[in-house]
PAGULUM-690298 format. One record per residue: x, y, z of N, C-alpha, C in turn. Coordinates in steps of 0.1 Angstrom, whole numbers, padded with zeros to 4 digits, always signed. Layout:
N
XYZXYZXYZ
...
***
This chain:
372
-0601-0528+0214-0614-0521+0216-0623-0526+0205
-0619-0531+0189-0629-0532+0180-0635-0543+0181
-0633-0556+0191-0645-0567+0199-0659-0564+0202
-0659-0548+0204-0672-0547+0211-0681-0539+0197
-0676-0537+0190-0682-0535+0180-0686-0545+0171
-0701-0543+0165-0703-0554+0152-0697-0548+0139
-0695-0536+0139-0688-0533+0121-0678-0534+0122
-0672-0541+0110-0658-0550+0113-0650-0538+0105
-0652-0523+0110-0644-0508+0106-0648-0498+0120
-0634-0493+0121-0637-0483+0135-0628-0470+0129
-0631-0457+0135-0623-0451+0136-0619-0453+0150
-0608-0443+0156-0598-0446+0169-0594-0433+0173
-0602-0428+0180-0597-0410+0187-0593-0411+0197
-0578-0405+0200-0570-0405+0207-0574-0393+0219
-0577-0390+0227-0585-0377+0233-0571-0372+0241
-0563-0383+0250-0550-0375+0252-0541-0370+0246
-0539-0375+0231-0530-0362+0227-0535-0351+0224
-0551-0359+0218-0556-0339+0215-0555-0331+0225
-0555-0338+0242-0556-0326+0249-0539-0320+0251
-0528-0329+0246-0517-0322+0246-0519-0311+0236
-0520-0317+0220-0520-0306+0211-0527-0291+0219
-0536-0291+0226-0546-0279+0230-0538-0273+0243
-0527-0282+0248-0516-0278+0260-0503-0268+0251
-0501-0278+0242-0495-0267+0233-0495-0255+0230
-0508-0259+0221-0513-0242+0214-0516-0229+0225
-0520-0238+0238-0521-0228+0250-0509-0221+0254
-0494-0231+0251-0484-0227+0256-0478-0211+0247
-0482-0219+0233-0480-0210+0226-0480-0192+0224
-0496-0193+0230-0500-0186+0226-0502-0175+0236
-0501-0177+0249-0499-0168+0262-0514-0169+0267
-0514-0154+0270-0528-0152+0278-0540-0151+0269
-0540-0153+0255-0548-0148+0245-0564-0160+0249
-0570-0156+0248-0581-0171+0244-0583-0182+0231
-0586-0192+0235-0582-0199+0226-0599-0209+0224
-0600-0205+0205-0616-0204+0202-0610-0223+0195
-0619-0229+0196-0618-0243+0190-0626-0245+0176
-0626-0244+0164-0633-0246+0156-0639-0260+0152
-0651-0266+0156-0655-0280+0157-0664-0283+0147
-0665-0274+0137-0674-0278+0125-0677-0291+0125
-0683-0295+0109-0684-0309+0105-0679-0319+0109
-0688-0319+0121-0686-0334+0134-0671-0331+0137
-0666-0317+0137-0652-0319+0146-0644-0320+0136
-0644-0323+0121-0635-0328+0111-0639-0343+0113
-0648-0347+0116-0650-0363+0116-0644-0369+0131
-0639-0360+0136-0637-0368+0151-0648-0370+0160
-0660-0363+0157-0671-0365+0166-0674-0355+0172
-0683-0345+0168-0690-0334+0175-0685-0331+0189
-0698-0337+0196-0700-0338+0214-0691-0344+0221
-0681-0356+0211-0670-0361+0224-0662-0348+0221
-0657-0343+0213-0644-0336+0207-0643-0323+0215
-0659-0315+0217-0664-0305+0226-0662-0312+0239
-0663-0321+0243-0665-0322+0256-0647-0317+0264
-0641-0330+0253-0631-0329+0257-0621-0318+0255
-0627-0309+0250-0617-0297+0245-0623-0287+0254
-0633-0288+0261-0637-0282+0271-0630-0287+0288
-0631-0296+0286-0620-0302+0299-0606-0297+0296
-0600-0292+0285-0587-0289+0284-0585-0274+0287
-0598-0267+0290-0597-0254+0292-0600-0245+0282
-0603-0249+0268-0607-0243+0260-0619-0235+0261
-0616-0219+0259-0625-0210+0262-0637-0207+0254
-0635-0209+0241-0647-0208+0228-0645-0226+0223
-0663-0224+0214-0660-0235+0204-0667-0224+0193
-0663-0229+0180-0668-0221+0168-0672-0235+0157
-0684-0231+0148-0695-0237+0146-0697-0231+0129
-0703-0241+0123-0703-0232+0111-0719-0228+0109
-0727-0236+0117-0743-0232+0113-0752-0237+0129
-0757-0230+0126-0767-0230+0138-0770-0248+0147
-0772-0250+0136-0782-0269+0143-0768-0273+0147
-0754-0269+0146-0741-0276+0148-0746-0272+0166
-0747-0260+0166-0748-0253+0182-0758-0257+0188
-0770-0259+0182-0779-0265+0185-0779-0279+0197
-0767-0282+0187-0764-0299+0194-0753-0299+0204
-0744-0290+0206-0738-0288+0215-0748-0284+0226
-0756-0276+0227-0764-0272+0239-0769-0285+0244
-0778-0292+0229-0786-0304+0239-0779-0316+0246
-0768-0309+0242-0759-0321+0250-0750-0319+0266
-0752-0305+0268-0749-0297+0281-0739-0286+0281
-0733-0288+0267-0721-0277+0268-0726-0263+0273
-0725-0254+0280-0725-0245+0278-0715-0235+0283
-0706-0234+0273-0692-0228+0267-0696-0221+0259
-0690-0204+0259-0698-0198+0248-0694-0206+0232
-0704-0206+0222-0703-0212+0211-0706-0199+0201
-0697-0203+0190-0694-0188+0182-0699-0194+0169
-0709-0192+0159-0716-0198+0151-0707-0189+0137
-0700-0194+0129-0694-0184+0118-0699-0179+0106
-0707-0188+0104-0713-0190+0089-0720-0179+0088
-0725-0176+0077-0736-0164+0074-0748-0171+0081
-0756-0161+0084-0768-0165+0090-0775-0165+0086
-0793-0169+0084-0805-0171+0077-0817-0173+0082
-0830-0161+0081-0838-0157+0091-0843-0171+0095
-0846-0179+0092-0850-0197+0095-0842-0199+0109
-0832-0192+0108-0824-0201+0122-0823-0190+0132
-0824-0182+0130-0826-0167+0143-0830-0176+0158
-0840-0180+0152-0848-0179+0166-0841-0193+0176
-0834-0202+0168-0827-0211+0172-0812-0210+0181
-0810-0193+0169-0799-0188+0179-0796-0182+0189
-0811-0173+0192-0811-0168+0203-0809-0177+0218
-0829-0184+0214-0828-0192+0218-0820-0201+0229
-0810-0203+0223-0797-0217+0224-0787-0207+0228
-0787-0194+0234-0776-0188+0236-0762-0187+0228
-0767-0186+0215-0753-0190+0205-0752-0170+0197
-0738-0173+0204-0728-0163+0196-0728-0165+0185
-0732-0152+0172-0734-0156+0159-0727-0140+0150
-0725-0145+0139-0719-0132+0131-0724-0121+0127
-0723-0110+0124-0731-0098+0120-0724-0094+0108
-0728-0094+0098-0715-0089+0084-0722-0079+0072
-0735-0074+0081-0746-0067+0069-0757-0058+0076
-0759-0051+0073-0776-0042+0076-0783-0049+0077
-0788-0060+0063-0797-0063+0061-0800-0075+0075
-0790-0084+0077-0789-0092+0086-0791-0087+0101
-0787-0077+0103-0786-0071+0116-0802-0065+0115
-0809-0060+0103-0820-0057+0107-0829-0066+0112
-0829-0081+0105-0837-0091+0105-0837-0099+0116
-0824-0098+0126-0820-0101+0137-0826-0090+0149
-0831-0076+0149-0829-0067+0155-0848-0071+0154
-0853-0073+0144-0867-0074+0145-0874-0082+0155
-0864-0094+0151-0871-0113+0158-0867-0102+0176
-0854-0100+0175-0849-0093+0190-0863-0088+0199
-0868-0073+0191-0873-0065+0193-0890-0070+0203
-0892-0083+0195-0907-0089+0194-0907-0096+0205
-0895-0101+0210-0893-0115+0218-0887-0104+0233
-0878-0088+0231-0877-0084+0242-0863-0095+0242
-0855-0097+0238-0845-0105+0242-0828-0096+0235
-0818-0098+0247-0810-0094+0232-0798-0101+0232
-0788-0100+0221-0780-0110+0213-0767-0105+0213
-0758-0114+0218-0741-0118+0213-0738-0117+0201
-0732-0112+0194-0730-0116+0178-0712-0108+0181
-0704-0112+0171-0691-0109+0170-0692-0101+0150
-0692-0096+0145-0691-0085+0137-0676-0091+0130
-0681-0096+0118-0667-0101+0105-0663-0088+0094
-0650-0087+0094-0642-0075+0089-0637-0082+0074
-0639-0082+0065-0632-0082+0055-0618-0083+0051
-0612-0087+0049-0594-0079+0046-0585-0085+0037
-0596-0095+0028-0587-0100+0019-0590-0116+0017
-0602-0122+0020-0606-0135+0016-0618-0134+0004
-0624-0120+0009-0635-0122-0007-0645-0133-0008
-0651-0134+0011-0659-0146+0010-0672-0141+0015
-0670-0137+0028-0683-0131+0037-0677-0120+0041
-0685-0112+0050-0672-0101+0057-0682-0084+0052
-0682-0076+0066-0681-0063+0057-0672-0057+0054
-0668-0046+0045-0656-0042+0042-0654-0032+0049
-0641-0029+0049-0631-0021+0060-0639-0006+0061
-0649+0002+0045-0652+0011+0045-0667+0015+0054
-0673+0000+0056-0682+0000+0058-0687-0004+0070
-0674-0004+0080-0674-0013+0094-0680-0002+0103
-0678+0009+0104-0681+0024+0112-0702+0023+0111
-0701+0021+0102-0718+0026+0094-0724+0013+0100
-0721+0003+0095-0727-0010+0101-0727-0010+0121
-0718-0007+0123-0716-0005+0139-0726+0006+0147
-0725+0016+0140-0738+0027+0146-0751+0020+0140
-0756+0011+0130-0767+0003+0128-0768-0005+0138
-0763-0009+0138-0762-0023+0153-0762-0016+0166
-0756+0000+0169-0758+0000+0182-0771+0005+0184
-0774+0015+0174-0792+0016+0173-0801+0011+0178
-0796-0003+0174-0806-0012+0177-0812-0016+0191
-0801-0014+0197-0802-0013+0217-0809-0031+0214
-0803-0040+0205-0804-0052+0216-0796-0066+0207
-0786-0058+0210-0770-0061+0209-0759-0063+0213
-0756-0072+0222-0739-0069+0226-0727-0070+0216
-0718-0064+0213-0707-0066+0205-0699-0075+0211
-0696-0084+0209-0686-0091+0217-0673-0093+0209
-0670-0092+0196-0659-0094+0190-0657-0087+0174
-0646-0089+0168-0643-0083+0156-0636-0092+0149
-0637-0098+0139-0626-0110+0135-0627-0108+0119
-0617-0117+0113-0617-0119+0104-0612-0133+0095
-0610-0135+0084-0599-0147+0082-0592-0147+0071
-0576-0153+0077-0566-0154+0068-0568-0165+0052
-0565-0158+0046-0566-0163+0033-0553-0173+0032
-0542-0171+0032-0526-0176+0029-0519-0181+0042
-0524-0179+0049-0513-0181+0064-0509-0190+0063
-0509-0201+0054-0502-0216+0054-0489-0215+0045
-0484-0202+0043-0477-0198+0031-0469-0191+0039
-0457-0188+0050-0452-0179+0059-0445-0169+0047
-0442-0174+0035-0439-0161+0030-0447-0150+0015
-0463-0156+0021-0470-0147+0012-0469-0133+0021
-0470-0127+0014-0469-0109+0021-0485-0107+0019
-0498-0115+0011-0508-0110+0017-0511-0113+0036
-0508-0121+0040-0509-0125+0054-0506-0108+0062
-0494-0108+0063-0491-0099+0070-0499-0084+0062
-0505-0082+0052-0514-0071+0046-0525-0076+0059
-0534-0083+0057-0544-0089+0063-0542-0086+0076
-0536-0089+0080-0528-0088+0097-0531-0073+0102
-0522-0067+0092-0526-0050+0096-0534-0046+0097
-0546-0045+0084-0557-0042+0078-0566-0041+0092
-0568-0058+0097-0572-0054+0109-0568-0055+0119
-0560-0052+0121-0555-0044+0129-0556-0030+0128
-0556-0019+0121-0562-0006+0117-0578-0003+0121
-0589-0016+0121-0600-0016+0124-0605-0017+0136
-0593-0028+0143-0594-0033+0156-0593-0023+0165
-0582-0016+0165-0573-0010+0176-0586+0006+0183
-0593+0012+0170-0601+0018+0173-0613+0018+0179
-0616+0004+0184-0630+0005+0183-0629-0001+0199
-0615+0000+0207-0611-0007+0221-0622+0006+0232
-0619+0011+0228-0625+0023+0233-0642+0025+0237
-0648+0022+0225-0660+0018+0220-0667+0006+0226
-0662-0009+0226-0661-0016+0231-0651-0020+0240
-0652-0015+0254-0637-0021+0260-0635-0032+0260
-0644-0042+0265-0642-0060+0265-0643-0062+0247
-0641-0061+0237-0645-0067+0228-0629-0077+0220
-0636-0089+0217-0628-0097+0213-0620-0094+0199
-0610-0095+0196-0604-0093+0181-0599-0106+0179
-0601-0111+0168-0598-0124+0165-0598-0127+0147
-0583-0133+0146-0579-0137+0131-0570-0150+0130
-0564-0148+0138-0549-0162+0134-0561-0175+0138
-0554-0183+0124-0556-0197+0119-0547-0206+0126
-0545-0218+0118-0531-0227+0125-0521-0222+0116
-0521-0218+0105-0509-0213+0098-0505-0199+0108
-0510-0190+0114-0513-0175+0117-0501-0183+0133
-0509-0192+0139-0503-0194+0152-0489-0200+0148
-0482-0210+0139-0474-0212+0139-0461-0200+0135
-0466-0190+0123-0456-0182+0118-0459-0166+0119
-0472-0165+0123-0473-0154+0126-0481-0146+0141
-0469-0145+0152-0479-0140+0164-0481-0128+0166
-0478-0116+0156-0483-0107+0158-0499-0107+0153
-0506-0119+0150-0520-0122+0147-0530-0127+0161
-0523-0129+0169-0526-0135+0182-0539-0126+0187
-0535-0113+0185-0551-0105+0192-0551-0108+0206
-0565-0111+0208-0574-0115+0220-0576-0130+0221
-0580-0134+0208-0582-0150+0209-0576-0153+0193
-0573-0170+0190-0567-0177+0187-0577-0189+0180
-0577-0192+0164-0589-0204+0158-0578-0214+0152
-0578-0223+0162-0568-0233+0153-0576-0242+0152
-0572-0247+0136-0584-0260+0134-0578-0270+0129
-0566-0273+0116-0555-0284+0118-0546-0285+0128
-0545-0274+0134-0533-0274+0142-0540-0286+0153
-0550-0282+0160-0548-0289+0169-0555-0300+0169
-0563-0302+0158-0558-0320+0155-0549-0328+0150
-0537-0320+0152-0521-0323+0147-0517-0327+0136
-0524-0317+0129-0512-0316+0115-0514-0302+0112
-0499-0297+0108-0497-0289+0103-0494-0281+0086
-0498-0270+0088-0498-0264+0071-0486-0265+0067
-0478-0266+0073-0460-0266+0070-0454-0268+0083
-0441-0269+0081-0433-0279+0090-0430-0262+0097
-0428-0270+0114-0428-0260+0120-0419-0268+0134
-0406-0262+0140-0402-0270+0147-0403-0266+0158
-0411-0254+0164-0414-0254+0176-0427-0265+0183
-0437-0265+0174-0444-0274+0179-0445-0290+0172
-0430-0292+0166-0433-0306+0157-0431-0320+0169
-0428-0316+0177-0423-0324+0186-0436-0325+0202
-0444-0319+0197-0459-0315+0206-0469-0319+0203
-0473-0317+0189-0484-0320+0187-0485-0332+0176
-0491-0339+0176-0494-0351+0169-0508-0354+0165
-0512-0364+0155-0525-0366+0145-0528-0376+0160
-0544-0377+0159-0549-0385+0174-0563-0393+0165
-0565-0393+0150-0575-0400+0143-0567-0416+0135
-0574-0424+0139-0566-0434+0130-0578-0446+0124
-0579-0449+0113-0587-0459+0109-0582-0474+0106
-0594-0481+0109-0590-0493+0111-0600-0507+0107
-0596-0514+0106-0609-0522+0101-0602-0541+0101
-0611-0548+0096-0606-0563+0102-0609-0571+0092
-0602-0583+0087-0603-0584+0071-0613-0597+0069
-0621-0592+0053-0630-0596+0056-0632-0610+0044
-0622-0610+0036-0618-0628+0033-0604-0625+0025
-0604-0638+0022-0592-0641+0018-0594-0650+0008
-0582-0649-0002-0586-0660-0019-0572-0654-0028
-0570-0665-0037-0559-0671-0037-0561-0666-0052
-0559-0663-0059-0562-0652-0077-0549-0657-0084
-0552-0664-0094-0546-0670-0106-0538-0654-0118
-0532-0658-0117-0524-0647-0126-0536-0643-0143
-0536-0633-0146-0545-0626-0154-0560-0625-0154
-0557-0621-0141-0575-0620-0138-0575-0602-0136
-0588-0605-0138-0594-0589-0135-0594-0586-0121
-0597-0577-0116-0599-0574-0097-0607-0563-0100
-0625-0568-0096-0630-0554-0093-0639-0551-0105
-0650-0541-0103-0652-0535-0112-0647-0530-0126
-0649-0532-0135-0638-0528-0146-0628-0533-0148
-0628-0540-0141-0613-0548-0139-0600-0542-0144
-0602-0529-0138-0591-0519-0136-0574-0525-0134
-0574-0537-0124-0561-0542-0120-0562-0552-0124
-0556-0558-0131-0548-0578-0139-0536-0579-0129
-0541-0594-0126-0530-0597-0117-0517-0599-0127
-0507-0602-0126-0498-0603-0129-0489-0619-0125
-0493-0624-0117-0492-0637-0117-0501-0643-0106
-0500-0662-0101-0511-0660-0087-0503-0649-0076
-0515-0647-0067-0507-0639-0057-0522-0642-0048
-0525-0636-0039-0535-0635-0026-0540-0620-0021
-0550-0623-0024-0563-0613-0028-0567-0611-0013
-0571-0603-0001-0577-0600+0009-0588-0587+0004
-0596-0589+0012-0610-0576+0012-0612-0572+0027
-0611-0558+0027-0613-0550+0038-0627-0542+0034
-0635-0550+0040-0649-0539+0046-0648-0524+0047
-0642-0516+0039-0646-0503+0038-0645-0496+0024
-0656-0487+0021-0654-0480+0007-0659-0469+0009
-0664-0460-0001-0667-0450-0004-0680-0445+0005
-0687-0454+0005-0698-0452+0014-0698-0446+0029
-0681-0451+0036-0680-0453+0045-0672-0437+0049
-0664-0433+0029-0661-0418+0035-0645-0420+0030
-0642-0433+0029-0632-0440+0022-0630-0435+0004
-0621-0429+0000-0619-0423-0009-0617-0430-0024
-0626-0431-0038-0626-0440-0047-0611-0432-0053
-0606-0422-0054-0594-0417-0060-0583-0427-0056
-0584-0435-0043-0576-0443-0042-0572-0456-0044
-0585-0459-0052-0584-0469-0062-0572-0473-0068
-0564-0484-0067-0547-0490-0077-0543-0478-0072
-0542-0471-0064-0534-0462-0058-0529-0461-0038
-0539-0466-0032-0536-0467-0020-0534-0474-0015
-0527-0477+0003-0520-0489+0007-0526-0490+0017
-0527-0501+0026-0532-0504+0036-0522-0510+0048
-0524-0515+0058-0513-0520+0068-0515-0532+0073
-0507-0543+0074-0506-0554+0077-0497-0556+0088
-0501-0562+0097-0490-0568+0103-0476-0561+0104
-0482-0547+0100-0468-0538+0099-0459-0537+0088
-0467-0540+0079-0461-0540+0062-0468-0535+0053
-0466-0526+0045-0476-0519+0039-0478-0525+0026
-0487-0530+0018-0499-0533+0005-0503-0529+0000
-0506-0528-0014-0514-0520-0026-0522-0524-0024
-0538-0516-0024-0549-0517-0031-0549-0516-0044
-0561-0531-0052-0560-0534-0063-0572-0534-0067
-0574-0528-0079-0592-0526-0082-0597-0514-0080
-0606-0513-0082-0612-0501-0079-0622-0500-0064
-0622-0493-0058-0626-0487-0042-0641-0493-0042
-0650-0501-0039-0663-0500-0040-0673-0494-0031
-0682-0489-0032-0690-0484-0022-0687-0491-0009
-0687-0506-0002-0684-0510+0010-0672-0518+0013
-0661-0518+0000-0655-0526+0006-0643-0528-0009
-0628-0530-0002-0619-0530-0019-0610-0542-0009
-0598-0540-0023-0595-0554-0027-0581-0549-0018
-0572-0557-0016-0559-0554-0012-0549-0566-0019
-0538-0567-0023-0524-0578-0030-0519-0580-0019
-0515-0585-0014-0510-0590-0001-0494-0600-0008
-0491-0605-0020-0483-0610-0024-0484-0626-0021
-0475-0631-0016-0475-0644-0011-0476-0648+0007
-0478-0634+0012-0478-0636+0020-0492-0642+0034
-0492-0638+0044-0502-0644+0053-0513-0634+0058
-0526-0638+0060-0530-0629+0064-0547-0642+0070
-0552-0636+0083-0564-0643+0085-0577-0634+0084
-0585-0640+0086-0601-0633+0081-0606-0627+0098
-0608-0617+0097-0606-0612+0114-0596-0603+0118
-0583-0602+0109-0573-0598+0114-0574-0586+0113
-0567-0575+0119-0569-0562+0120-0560-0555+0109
-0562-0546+0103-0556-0538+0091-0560-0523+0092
-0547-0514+0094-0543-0499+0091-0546-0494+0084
-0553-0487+0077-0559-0476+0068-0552-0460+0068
-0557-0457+0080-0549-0447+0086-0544-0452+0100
-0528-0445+0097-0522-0442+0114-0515-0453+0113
-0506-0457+0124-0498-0463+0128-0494-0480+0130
-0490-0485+0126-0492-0501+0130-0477-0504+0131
-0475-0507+0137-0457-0514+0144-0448-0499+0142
-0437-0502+0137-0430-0489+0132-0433-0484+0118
-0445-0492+0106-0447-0485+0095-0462-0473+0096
-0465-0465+0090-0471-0459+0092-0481-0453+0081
-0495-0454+0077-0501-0442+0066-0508-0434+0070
-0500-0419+0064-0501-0404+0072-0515-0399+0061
-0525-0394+0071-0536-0383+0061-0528-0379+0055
-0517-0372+0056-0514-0367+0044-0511-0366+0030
-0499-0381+0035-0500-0390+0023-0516-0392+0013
-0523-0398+0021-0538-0402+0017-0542-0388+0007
-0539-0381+0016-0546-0365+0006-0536-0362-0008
-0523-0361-0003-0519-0359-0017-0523-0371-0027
-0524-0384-0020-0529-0397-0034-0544-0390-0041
-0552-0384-0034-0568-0375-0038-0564-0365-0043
-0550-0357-0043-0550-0344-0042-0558-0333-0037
-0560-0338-0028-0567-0324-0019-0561-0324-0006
-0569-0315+0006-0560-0318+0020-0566-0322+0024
-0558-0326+0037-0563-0329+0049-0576-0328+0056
-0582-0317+0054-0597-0315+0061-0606-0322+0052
-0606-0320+0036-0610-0331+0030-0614-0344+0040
-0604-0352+0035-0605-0364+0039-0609-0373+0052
-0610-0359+0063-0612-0360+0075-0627-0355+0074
-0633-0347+0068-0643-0347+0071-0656-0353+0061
-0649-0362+0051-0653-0373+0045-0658-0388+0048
-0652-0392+0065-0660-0400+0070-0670-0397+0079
-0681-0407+0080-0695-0405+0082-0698-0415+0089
-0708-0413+0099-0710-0421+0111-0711-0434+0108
-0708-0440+0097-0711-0457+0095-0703-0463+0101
-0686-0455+0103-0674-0463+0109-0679-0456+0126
-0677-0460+0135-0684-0455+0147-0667-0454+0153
-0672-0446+0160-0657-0443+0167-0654-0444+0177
-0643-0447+0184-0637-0456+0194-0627-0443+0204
-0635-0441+0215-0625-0426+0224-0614-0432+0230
-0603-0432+0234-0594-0434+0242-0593-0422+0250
-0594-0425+0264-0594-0411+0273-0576-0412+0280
***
């Protein structure tokens, strides 16, 4: 596929396994609904394809972290309800009505400023209502969910559609805040069925679906899970779901380096005797990580190589040894090449950070490549 491109770097989205991974979590999880969280471009897999196709798999919500994310779902045709999470800010109101986008309520102050734009326009609004229980991020608190709820119904131009919250630890099966959290709302939830009969409750993460289903609720936010990787090893679905992102790129010279030379800026890496120097067109610019500078490996021909030098904005150095290699040829970054392999994960622990990191670190310069 990377012939039809002029940048000699692609990403490579696999759209059939993500639609297994989303067969999975479906399996998993029974009759519950299942909300897709597609933030920042999807985690780098691409907004509008990632929606599209996660809507073909039956996926009943997408969830959004700011308004113009929903914005761009609409102008593109989706219309699947879209659940906006983020705090909200009178600038974007009118974009959410608007655009038919499901948005959060977690304050007076917000619900008044929403109930005004409402009032003026004659229009009224979806919003799902965030419960507190133990993240300490956004959220009203558990004391103050009753009082905020008769504010909002006041307002007569409101539908409640949901109650949710989010797991702080769920990637941890044996932190005991999880299952605190779990309860908490659950004690909030269970009351208010009455009140709202359709109203959604919603908490489990991908840690929450893998180890805890008494979190399941109504609906279901998996966001590593079902771009296939998991918070921890889990053997019911290790054999289901799988990573569907893979980077790649095509090499962009080749040269033959005399023993005690510098490589790179700083000249961080001295060769150690001659050996053969290759350059791959991708760096930091591209979303490519400089922490992996003399620390990360690339893929050959199915044999894995140190990066030598430091990472440069478009493009680093690779040791290849004595071995072969042509200008054009294709090279692994991430994902798979013959039977060797370099896992995000890997990549994240070499940054120390995770997975979402690094995935949503690349940026539309490497253009991405769908397999349906």
């Amino acid at each position: 596929m990377s012939e039809h491109y002029a940048h000699p770097a692609w990403i490579e989205i696999d759209l059939r396994q993500f639609k297994k991974n989303l067969f999975a979590i479906r399996q998993r999880i029974g009759h519950r609904r299942l909300c897709l969280p597609i933030k920042a471009n999807a985690y780098g897999h691409g907004l509008i394809p990632i929606a599209k196709a996660a809507i073909d798999a039956g996926v009943d919500y997408l969830a959004v972290a700011h308004s113009q994310e929903g914005v761009q779902l609409r102008d593109a045709g989706i219309i699947a309800p879209i659940l906006v999470l983020g705090a909200i800010h009178a600038e974007q109101i009118p974009d959410l009505i608007q655009h038919n986008l499901e948005f959060t309520i977690a304050s007076r102050y917000k619900a008044e400023l929403v109930a005004e734009h409402a009032r003026k326009h004659n229009v009224r609004c979806r919003i799902h209502v965030e419960l507190e229980t133990g993240m300490q991020r956004t959220g009203i608190r558990p004391e103050g969910l009753l009082s905020l709820l008769d504010d909002i119904d006041a307002q007569d131009c409101f539908d409640v559609v949901g109650l949710y919250s989010h797991l702080a630890c769920a990637d941890n099966p044996q932190d005991p805040n999880t299952q605190a959290q779990i309860q908490l709302f659950k004690e909030q939830l269970e009351p208010l069925r009455t009140r709202y009969p359709h109203l959604i409750g919603h908490i489990a993460n991908s840690g929450a679906i893998c180890h805890f289903p008494d979190s399941y609720f109504d609906m279901v936010r998996p966001g590593i899970l079902a771009l296939g990787y998991y918070p921890f090893a889990n053997p019911d679905l290790a054999q289901q779901i799988a990573p569907f992102f893979s980077v790649h790129a095509k090499v962009a010279f080749f040269k033959v380096v005399a023993a005690d030379r510098g490589i790179g800026y700083g000249h961080t890496h001295t060769t150690k005797q001659q050996t053969r120097i290759i350059t791959i067109p991708v760096g930091y610019g591209d979303g490519y990580r400089r922490a992996l500078s003399n620390r990360g490996h690339i893929l050959l021909r199915g044999k894995k190589y140190p990066i030598v030098g430091t990472v440069c904005m478009d493009q680093f150095m690779v040791d290849i040894d004595h071995d072969e290699a042509y200008i054009g040829e294709e090279v692994v970054l991430i994902g798979r090449q013959k039977a060797a392999e370099i896992s995000l994960e890997c990549i994240a622990d070499q940054c120390n950070t995770i997975a979402y990191e690094i995935l949503c670190g690349f940026n539309d310069r490497l253009p991405r490549i769908y397999h349906e």
